[in-house]
C-alpha positions as CSV (number, residue, x, y, z in Angstrom):
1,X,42.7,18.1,7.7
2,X,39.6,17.2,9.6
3,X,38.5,13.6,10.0
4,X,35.0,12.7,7.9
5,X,31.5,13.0,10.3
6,X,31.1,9.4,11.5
7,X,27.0,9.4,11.9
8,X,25.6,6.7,14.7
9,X,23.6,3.4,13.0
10,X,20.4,4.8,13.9
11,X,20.8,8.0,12.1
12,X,22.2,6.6,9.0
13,X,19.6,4.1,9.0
14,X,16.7,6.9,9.7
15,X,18.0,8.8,6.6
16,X,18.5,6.1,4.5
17,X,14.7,4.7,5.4
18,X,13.6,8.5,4.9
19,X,15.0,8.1,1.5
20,X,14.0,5.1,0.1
21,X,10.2,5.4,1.2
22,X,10.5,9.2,-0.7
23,X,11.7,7.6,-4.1
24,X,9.4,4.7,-3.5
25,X,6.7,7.0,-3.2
26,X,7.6,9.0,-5.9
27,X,7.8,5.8,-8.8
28,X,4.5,4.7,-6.7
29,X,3.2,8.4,-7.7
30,X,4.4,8.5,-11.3
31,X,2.4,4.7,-12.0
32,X,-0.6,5.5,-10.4
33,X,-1.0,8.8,-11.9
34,X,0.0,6.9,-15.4
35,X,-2.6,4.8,-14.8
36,X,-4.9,7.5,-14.0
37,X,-5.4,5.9,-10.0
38,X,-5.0,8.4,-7.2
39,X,-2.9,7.1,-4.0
40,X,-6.2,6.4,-1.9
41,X,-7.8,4.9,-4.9
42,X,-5.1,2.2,-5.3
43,X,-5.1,1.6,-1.4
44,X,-9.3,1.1,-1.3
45,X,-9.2,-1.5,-4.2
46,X,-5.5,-3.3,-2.6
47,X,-7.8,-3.5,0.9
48,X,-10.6,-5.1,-1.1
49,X,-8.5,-7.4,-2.9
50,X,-6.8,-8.8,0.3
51,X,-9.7,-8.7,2.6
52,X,-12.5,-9.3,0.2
53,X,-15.4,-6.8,-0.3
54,X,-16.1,-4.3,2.6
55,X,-18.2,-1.8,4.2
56,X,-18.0,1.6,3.6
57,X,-16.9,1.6,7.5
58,X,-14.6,-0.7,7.5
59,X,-13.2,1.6,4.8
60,X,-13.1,4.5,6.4
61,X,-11.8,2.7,9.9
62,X,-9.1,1.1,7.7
63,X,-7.9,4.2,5.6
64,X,-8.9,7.1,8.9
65,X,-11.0,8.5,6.1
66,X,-14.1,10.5,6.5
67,X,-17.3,7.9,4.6
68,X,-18.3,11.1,2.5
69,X,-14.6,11.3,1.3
70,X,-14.3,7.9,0.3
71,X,-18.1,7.9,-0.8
72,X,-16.7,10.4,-3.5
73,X,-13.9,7.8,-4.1
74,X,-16.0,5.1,-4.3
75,X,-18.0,6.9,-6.9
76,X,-15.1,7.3,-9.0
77,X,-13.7,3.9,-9.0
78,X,-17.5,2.5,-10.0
79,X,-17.3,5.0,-12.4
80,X,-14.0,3.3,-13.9
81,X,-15.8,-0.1,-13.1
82,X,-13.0,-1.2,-11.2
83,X,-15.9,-2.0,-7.9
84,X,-19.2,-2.2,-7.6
85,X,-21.8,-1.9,-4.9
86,X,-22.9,-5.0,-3.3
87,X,-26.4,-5.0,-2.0
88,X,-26.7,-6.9,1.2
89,X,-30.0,-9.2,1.0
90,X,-31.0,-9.3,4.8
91,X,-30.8,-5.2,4.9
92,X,-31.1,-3.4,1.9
93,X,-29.8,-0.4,3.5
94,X,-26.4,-1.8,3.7
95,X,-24.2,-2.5,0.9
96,X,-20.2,-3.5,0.6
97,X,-17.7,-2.8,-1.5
98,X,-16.1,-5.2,-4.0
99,X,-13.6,-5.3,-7.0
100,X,-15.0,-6.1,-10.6
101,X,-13.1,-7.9,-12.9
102,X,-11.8,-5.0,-14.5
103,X,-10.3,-3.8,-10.8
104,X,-8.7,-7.1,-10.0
105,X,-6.9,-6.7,-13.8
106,X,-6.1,-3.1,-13.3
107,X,-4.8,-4.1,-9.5
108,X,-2.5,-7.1,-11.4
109,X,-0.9,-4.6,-14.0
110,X,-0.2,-2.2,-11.3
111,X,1.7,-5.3,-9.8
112,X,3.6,-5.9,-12.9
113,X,5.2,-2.8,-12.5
114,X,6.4,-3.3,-8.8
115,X,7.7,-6.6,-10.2
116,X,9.7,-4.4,-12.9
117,X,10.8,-2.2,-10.3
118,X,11.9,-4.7,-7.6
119,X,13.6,-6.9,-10.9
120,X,15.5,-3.5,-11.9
121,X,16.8,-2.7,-8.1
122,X,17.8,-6.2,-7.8
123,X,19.9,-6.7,-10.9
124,X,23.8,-6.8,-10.0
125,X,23.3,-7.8,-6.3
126,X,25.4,-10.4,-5.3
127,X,23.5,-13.5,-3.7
128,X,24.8,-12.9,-0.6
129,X,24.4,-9.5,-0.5
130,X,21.0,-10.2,-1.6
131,X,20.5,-12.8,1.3
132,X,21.5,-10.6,3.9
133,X,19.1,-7.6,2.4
134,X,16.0,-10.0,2.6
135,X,17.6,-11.1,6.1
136,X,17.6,-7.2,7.1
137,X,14.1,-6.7,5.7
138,X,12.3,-9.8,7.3
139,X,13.2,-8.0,11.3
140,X,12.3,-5.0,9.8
141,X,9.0,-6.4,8.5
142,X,8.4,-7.9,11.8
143,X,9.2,-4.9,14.3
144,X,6.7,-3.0,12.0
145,X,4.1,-5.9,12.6
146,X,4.9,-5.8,16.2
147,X,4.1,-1.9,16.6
148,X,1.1,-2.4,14.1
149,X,-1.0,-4.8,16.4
150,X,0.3,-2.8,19.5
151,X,-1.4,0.5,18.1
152,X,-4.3,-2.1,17.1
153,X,-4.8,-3.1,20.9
154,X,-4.5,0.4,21.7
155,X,-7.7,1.5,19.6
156,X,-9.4,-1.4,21.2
């Protein structure tokens, strides 16, 4: 009888992460395309609901997006009336991008249902199995952070 594959830490953990971000993405996937939101739809009005309204640039800088790709977006979302166009009054040339109120409500029922998801993977955790999970996420959250703003002062 052989003895069971004993996998090192880092590849469990790699497969497990691999894993979780593809059934993430998938429920992610199903609600926005109930909703009728594509991916980079729902990412432009998230950026403009934490950052505030923004250029068309700052867009495109933020999401590596081409401007006439997310010019089409952008024309979509108005469309929907979930962001408007924001003349600047110094240069009319320039405009930014903001949420309406019809965004920001569409943005807080699309948060409702990560709040349904997160309630349903946490039922029948144990507190401290729960503790140790948010313990476990908090380094991973911040060694992600830590890589972010060293790719950010590489682009600079």
């Amino acid at each position: 009888m052989s003895e069971p594959k004993v996998y090192p830490a880092k590849t469990m953990i790699k497969r497990a992460w691999k894993e979780l971000v593809g059934d993430l993405m998938a429920l992610q996937t199903y609600y926005l395309r109930r909703e009728n939101i594509s991916r980079p739809a729902f990412f432009i009005l998230h950026i403009i609901d934490e950052k505030g309204p923004q250029s068309l640039t700052m867009l495109a800088g933020i999401l590596q997006a081409s401007k006439p790709t997310l010019t089409s977006l952008i024309d979509n979302l108005e469309r929907e009336n979930l962001v408007e166009r924001i003349r600047d009054n110094a240069d009319r040339r320039v405009y930014s991008i903001a949420l309406t109120r019809a965004g920001k409500k569409k943005l807080v029922e699309l948060s409702s249902i990560y709040d349904e998801v997160v309630s349903y993977m946490a039922e029948n955790i144990a507190q401290n199995e729960m503790s140790a999970l948010l313990h476990t996420l908090d380094l991973m959250k911040t060694k992600l952070r830590e890589m972010n703003e060293n790719i950010s002062k590489e682009d600079e």
